[in-house]
Each structure stands twice: as structure tokens, then as C-alpha cells.
C-alpha positions as CSV (number, residue, x, y, z in Angstrom):
1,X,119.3,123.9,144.1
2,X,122.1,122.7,141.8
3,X,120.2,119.5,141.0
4,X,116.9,120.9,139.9
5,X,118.7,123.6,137.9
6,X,120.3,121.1,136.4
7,X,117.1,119.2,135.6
8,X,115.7,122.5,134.6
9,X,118.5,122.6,131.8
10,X,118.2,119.4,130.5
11,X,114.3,119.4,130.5
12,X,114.7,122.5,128.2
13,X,117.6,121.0,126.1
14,X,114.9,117.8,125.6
15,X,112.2,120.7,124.8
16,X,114.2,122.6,122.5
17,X,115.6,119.5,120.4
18,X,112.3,118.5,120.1
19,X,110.7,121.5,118.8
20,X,113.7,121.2,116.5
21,X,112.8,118.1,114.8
22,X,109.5,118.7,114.5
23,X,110.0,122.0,112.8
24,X,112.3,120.3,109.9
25,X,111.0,119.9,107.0
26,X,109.9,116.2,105.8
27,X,112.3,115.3,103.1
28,X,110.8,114.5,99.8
29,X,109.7,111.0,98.9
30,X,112.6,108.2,98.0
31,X,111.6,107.7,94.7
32,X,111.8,110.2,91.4
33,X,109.6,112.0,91.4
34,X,106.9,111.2,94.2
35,X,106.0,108.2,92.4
36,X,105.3,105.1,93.6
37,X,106.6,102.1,92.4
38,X,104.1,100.0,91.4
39,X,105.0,96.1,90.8
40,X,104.3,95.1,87.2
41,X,102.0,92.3,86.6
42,X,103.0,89.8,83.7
43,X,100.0,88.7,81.4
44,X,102.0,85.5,80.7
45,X,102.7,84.3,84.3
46,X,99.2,86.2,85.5
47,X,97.6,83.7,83.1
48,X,99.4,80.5,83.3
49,X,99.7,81.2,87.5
50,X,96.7,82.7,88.7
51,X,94.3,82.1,85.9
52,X,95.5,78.6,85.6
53,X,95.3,78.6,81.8
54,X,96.6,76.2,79.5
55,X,100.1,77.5,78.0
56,X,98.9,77.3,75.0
57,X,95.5,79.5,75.2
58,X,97.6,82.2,76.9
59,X,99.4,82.8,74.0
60,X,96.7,83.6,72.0
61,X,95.6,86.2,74.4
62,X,92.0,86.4,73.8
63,X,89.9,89.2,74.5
64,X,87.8,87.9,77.2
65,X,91.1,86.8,78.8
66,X,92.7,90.2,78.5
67,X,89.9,91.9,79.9
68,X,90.1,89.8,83.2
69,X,93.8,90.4,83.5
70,X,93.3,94.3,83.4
71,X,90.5,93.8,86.0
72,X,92.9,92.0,88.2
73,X,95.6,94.7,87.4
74,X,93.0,97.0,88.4
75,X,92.0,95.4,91.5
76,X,95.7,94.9,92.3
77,X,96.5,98.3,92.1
78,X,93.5,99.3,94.3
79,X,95.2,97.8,96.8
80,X,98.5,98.8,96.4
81,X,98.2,102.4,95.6
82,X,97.2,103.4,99.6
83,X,99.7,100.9,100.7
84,X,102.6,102.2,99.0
85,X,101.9,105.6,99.9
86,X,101.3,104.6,103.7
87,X,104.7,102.8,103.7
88,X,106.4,105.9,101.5
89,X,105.0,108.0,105.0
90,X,106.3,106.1,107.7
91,X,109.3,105.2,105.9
92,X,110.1,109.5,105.7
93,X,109.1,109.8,109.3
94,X,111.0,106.8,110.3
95,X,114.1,108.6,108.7
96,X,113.5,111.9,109.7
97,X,111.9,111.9,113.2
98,X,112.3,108.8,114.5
99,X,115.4,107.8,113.6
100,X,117.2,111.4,113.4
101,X,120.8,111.4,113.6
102,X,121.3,114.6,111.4
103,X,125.4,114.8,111.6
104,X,125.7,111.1,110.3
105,X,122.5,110.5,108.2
106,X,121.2,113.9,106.8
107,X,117.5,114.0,105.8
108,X,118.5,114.8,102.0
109,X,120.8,111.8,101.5
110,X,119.9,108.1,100.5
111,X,120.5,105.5,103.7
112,X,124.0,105.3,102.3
113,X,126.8,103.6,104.8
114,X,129.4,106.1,105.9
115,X,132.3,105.2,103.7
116,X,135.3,103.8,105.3
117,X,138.2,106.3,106.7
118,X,141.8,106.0,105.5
């Protein structure tokens, strides 16, 4: 009788911690703002790198060659728009789910080391 009120207890300890986390609000997004932090593409090394232009022709940035750059920035993006966002996600619920040690790493504050004691 002593053991399966004791399992009783901790069964509803388990319940009631988890209905706890789950019921915490998801803390807002890491970066300012909720946006994301898209890499920037550079025309120069776009050009000379991936376009495989001479040096020279690059720096005279014609149109034709500017307008396949912003295609590429667009296409770029396309990709890394839903990615961002899907790591953004799993990173928050990583942090406040998964990973939920509320007395040393509160939800509201940045992954910052616990300083040292005196």
C-alpha cells in the first residue's frame, strides 16, 4: 500500500510538472525584433566566386550582371527564409521545453553562463 501511494505521488508530481511546462509561455524569438538574420550576399565575391567573372568585369557591374545576382539573392533567400524560422522554433522549444531548467536558465534570459561565486 505504501509503495503504490508512493508511485501514485510521483506519477502526479511527473503529471503536474508537465502540464506546467507546457502551459508557459514560449519566450519570444532570440533576435530583435522577431527578425531573422538573414546572411548578406556580397556582389563582389558573388561575382568573382560563383559567377566566375573576370575581376575586372565585376567592377563594372553591368546590368545584366546585376540582375542575375538579385535573382540569386532571391533564390537564396527562398531558401533561407523557412529555414531560419524552422531553426528560430526548435531552438525556443529546445530552450524552453526541452531543456527547461527554470531556477538556473530562465526562459527570458540569453544562454548566459552563471557567473562565478565569490
Amino acid at each position: 500500500m505504501i509503495k503504490s501511494r508512493a508511485f501514485a505521488f510521483s506519477l502526479l508530481s511527473v503529471s503536474f510538472l508537465a502540464v506546467n511546462a507546457l502551459a508557459q509561455p514560449l519566450p519570444p524569438p532570440p533576435s530583435a525584433g522577431g527578425r531573422l538574420e538573414l546572411h548578406t550576399i556580397n556582389y563582389d565575391l558573388w561575382c568573382q566566386e560563383t559567377a566566375k567573372l573576370p575581376p575586372d568585369r565585376c567592377d563594372k557591374r553591368l546590368p545584366e550582371d546585376d540582375a542575375a545576382y538579385n535573382d540569386y539573392v532571391t533564390k537564396v533567400e527562398k531558401y533561407e527564409v523557412p529555414y531560419l524560422k524552422d531553426k528560430q522554433n526548435s531552438d525556443v522549444i529546445n530552450r524552453a521545453i526541452i531543456h527547461s531548467e527554470p531556477t538556473q536558465n530562465p526562459a527570458n534570459n540569453s544562454q548566459q553562463p552563471p557567473s562565478p561565486n565569490p
